[in-house]
C-alpha positions as CSV (number, residue, x, y, z in Angstrom):
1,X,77.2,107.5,92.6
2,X,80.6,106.7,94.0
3,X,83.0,109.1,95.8
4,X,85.0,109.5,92.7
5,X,82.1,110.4,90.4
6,X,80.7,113.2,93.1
7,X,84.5,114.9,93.4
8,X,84.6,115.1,89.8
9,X,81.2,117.1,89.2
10,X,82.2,119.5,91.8
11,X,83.4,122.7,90.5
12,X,86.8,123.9,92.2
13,X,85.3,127.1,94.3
14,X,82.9,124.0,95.9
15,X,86.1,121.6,96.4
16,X,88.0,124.3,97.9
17,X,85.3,125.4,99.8
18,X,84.0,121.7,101.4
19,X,88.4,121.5,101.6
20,X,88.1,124.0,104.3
21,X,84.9,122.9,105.9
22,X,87.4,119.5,106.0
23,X,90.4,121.7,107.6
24,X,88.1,123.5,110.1
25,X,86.6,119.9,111.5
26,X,90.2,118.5,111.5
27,X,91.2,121.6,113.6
28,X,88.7,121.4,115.8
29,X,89.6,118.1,117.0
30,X,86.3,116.8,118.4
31,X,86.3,114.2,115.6
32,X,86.4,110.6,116.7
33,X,89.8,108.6,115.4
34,X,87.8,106.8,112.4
35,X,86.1,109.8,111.2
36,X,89.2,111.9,111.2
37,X,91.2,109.5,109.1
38,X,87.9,108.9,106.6
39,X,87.7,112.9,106.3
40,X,91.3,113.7,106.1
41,X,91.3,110.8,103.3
42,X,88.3,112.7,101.7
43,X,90.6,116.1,102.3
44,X,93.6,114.5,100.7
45,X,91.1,113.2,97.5
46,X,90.1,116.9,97.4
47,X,93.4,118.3,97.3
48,X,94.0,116.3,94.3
49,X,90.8,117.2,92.7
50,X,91.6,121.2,93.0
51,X,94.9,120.2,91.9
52,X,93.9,118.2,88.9
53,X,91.6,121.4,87.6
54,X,94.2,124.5,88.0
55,X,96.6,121.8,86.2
56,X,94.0,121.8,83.5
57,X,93.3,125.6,83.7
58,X,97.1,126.1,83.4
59,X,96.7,124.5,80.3
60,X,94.4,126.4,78.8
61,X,95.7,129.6,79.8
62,X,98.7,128.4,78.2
63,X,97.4,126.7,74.9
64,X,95.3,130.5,75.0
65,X,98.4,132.3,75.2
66,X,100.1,130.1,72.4
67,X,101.1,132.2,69.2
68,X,100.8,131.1,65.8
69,X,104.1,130.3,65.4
70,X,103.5,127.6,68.1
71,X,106.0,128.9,70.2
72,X,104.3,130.2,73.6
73,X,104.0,133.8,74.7
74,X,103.8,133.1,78.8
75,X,103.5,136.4,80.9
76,X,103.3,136.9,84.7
77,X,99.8,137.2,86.1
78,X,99.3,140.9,87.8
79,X,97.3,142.7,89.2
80,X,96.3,145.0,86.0
């Protein structure tokens, strides 16, 4: 299975979460040169997953929100 195949099974609280993990070991700065720029590359691949899947949750929230007249009924998220 190649990279791209395992970062689209994961569900985005596990890409956020292994995003972090990626943050933290970047932060820490013990990594060696190579292995920083092969897990900030595997950070930046994440950051477009989680992207890609809140773009596709927007979606649905909005198609949800659609009224039957087409035209969309779009409300600020609170804290209800």
């Amino acid at each position: 299975m190649n990279d791209k195949s395992k970062e689209k099974n994961l569900d985005f609280e596990k890409s956020l979460a292994k995003l972090e993990n990626i943050i933290e070991a970047l932060e820490d700065g013990e990594l060696p040169l190579n292995e920083s720029i092969k897990t900030f590359e595997e950070g930046v691949k994440l950051t477009k997953h989680c992207q890609e899947l809140l773009t596709k949750a927007e979606l649905k929230i909005q198609k949800l929100l659609e009224k039957d007249d087409g035209t969309l009924d779009l409300e600020d998220f609170d804290d209800k």
